[in-house]
C-alpha positions as CSV (number, residue, x, y, z in Angstrom):
1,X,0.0,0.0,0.0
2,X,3.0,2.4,0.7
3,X,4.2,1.3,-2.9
4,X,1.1,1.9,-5.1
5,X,-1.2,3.9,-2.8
6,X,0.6,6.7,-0.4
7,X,3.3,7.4,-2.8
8,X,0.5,8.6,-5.5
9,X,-1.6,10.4,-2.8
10,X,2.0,12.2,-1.5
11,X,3.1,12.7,-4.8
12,X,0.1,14.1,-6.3
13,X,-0.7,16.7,-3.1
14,X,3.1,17.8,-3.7
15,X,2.9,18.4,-7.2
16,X,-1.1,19.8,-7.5
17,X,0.0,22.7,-5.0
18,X,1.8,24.4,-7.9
19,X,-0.6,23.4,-10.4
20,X,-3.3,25.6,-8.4
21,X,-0.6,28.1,-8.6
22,X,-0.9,28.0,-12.4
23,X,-4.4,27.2,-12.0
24,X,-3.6,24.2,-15.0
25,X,-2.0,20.8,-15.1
26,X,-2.1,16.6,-15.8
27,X,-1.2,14.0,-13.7
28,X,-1.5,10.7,-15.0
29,X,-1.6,7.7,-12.3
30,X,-0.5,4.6,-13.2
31,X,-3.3,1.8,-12.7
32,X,-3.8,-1.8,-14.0
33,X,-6.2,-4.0,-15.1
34,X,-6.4,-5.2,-11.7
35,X,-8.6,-1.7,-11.0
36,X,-11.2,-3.3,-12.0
37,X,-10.7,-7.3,-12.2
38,X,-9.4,-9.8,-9.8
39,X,-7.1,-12.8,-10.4
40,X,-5.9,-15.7,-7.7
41,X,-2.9,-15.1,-5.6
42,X,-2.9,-11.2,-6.2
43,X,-5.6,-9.8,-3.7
44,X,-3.3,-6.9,-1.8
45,X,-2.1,-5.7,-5.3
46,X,-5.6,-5.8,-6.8
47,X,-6.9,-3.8,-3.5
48,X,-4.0,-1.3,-4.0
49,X,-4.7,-0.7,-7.5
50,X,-8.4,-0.1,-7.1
51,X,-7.3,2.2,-4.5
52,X,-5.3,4.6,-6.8
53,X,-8.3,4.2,-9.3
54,X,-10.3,5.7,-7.2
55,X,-7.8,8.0,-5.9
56,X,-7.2,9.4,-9.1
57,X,-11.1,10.2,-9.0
58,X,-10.6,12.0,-5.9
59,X,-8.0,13.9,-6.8
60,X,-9.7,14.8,-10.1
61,X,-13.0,16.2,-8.7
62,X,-10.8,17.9,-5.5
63,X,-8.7,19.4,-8.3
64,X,-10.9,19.5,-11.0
65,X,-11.7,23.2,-9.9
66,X,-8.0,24.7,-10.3
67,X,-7.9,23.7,-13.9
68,X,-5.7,20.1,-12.8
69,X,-6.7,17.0,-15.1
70,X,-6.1,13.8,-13.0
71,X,-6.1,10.6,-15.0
72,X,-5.2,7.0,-15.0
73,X,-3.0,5.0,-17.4
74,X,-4.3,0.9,-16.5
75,X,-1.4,-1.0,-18.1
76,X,-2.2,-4.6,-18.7
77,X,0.0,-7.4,-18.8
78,X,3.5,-6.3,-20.2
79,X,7.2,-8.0,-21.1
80,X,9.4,-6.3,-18.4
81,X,11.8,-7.4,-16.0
82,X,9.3,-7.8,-13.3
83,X,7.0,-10.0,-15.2
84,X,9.7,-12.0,-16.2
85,X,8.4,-14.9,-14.6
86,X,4.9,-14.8,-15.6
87,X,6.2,-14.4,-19.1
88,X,8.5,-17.6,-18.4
89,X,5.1,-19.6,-17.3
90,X,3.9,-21.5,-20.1
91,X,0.9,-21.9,-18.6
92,X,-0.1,-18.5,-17.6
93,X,1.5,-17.4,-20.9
94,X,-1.2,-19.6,-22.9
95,X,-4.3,-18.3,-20.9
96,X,-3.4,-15.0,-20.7
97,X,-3.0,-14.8,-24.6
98,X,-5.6,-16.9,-25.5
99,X,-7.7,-14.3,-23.3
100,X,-6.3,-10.8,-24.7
101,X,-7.8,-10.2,-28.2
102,X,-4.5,-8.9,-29.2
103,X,-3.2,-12.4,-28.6
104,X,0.0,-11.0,-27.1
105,X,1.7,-9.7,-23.9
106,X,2.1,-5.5,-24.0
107,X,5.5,-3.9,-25.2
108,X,6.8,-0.9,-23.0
109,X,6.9,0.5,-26.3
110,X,2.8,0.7,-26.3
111,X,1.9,2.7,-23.4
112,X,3.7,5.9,-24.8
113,X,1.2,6.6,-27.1
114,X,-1.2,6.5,-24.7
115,X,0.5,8.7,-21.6
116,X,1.4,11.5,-24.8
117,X,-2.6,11.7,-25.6
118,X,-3.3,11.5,-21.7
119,X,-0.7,14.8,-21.3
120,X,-2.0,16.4,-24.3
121,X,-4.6,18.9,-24.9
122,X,-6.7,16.2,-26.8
123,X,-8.0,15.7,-23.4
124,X,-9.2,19.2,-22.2
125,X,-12.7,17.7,-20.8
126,X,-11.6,14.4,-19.6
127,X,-11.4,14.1,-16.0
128,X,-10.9,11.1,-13.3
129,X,-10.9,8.3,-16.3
130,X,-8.7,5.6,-16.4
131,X,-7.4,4.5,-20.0
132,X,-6.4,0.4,-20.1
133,X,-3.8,-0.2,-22.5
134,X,-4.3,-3.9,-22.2
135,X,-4.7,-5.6,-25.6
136,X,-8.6,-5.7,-24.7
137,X,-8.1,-8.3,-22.1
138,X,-10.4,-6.3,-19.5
139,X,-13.0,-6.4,-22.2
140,X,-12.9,-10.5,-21.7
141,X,-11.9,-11.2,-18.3
C-alpha cells in the first residue's frame, strides 16, 4: 500500500500545490487492469490498484476546480523485468493470450502513445478516467 497507494496520494498533493498556482495541469496515475478485475494469488495488489483508481477520481474532482486533469493510465500485462516470470510460465503465458484479443503480452513501447494523448490537450474535458492499455483483455476477463 506504501508502494502503489501513499506514494501517488504524496506525490500528487506535492505536485497539484503548484498546479493551483498555475491554475492548470495533468497528472497521469499509473493503474492496471487489476482496477477493475481480480485474479488468484494477487488480492493486496488488486486492493492497491483499485485504491489509486479511485484516488485518481478523488483527486480529479478535488482538483478538477484549479484547472488540474487527474487521469489514469491501466497498463495490462506487459514484457518487463518484473513480469519476467509470468512471461516464463507456459501456462499463464497460454491463458493470458488466448484471453487478450491482441493475442500477445504488452510492449513498453505501447503505453507511450497512450501517456502523450493523456498529457496532451486532446483531453481538455476528460477528468478522473482511467485509459487500459491492455490488448482488450479487461473487455474478456
Amino acid at each position: 500500500m506504501k508502494t502503489d497507494v501513499d506514494s501517488v496520494f504524496l506525490v500528487g498533493q506535492a505536485v497539484a500545490r503548484h498546479m493551483i498556482e498555475r491554475q492548470r495541469g495533468r497528472i497521469i496515475n499509473i493503474c492496471s487492469v487489476q482496477s477493475e478485475v481480480g485474479r488468484p494469488n494477487v488480492a493486496a495488489y488488486t486492493a492497491s490498484k483499485g485504491a489509486v483508481k479511485m484516488l485518481t477520481k478523488g483527486m480529479a474532482i478535488e482538483w478538477g476546480q484549479h484547472g488540474i486533469q487527474v487521469n489514469g493510465l491501466g497498463l495490462g500485462y506487459f514484457k518487463t523485468e518484473l513480469t519476467e516470470a509470468l512471461v516464463k510460465d507456459e501456462t499463464f503465458c497460454k491463458w493470458l493470450i488466448g484471453r487478450t484479443p491482441s493475442r500477445r503480452w504488452g510492449d513498453v513501447e505501447d503505453l507511450v502513445g497512450a501517456a502523450v494523448f493523456l498529457a496532451s490537450n486532446a483531453l481538455n474535458f476528460v477528468n478522473g478516467n482511467i485509459l487500459y492499455v491492455n490488448g482488450g483483455v479487461t473487455a474478456t476477463l
